[in-house]
C-alpha atoms as a printed R data frame, in Angstrom:
   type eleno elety resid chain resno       x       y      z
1  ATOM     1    CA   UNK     A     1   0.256 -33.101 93.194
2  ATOM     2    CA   UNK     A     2  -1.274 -35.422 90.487
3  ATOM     3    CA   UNK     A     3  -2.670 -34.195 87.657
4  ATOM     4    CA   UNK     A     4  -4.670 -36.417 84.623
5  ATOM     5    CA   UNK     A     5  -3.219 -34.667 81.216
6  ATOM     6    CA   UNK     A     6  -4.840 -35.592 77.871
7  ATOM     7    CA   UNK     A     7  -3.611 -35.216 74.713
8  ATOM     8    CA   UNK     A     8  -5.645 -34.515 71.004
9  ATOM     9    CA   UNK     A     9  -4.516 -34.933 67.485
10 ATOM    10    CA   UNK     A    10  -1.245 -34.711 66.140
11 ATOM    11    CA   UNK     A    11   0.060 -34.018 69.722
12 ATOM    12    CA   UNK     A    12  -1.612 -38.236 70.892
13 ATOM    13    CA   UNK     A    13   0.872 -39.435 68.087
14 ATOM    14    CA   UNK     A    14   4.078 -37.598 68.735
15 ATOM    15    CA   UNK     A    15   3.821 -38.684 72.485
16 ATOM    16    CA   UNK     A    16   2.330 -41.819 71.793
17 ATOM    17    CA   UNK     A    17  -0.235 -41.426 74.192
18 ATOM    18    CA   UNK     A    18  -3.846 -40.367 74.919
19 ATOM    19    CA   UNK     A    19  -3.835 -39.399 78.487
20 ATOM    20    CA   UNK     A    20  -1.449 -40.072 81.808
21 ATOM    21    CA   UNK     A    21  -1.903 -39.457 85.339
22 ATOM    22    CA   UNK     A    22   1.158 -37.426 86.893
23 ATOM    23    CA   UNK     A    23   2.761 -36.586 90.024
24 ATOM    24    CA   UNK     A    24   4.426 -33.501 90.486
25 ATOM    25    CA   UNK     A    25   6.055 -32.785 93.883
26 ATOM    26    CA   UNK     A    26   5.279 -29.202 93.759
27 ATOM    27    CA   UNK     A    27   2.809 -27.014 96.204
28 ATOM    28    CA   UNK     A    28   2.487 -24.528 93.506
29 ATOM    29    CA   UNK     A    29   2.090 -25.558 89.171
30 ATOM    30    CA   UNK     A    30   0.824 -23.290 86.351
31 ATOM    31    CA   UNK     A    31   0.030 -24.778 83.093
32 ATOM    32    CA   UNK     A    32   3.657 -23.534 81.964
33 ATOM    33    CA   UNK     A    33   5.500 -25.549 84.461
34 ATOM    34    CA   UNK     A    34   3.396 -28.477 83.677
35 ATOM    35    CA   UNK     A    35   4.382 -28.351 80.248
36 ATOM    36    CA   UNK     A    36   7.970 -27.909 81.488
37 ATOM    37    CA   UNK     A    37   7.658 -31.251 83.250
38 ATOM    38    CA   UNK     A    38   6.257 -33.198 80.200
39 ATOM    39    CA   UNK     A    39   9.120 -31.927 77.724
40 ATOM    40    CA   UNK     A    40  11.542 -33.537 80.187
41 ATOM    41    CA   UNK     A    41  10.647 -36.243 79.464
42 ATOM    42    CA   UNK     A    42  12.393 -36.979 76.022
43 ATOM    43    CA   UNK     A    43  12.637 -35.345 72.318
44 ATOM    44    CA   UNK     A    44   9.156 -36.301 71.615
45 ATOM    45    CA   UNK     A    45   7.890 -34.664 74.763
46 ATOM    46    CA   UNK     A    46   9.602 -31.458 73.784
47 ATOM    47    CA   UNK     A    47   9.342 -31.466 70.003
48 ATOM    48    CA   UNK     A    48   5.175 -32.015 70.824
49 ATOM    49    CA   UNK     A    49   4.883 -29.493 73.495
50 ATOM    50    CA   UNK     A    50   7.293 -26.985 72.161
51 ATOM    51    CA   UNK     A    51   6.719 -26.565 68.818
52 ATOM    52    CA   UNK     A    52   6.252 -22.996 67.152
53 ATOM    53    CA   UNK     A    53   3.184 -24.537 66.519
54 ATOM    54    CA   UNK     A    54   0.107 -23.047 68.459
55 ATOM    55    CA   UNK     A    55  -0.719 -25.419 71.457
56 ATOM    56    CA   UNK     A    56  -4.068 -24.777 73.122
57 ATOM    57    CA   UNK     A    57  -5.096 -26.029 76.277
58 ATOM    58    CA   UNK     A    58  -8.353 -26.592 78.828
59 ATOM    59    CA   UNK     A    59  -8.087 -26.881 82.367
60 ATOM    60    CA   UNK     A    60 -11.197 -29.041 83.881
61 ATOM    61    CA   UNK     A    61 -12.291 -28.683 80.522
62 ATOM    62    CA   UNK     A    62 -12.105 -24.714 80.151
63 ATOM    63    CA   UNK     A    63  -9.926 -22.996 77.549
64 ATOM    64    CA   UNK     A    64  -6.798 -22.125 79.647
65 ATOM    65    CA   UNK     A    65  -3.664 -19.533 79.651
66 ATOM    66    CA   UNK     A    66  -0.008 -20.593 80.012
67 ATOM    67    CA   UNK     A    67  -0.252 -18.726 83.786
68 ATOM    68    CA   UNK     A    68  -3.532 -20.713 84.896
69 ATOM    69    CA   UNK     A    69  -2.633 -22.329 88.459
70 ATOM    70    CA   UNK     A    70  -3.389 -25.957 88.229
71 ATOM    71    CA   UNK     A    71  -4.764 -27.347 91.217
72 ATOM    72    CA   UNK     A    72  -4.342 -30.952 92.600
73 ATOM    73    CA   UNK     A    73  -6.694 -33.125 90.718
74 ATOM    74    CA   UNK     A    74  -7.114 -31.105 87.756
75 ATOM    75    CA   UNK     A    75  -7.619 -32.444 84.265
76 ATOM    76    CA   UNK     A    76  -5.524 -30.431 81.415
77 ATOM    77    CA   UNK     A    77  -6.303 -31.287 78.159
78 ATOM    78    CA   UNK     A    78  -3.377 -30.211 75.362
79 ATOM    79    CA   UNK     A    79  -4.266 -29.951 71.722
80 ATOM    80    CA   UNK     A    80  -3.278 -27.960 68.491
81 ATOM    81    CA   UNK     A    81  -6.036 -25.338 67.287
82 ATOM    82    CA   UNK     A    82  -8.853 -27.094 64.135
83 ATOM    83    CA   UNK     A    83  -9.931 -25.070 61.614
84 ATOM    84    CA   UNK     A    84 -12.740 -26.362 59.395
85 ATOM    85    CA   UNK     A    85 -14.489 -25.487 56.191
């Protein structure tokens, strides 16, 4: 299954990217397991995605829960809440 992530803000810079394609062989993924998959991939990875920190995220561009079944093709989009004033 391939899946285009994205990453926003402070979470671009600790991974040192702005978006990847994946591949996950898996016939089943939720956004949890995704996330699961990225913080494998080093400290950064896991510091960025598992941070006490709340992490927000929008699947094919649509707020999304950690339980949201990710489809092949889909686009999820990680990034910290912004607060303005």
């Amino acid at each position: 299954m391939k899946i285009q992530v994205l990453f926003f803000g402070e979470l671009r810079e600790s991974v040192g990217c702005a978006q990847d394609v994946i591949e996950i062989n898996a016939t089943e993924l939720d956004v949890a397991g995704l996330i699961d998959a990225l913080a494998n991939r080093g400290p950064a990875w896991q510091v960025a995605l598992k941070a006490p920190e709340p992490l927000r995220v929008a699947v094919n561009q649509e707020m999304a829960a950690l339980h949201t079944t990710l489809a092949e093709g889909a686009e999820v989009a990680f990034f910290r809440p912004v607060t303005g004033g």
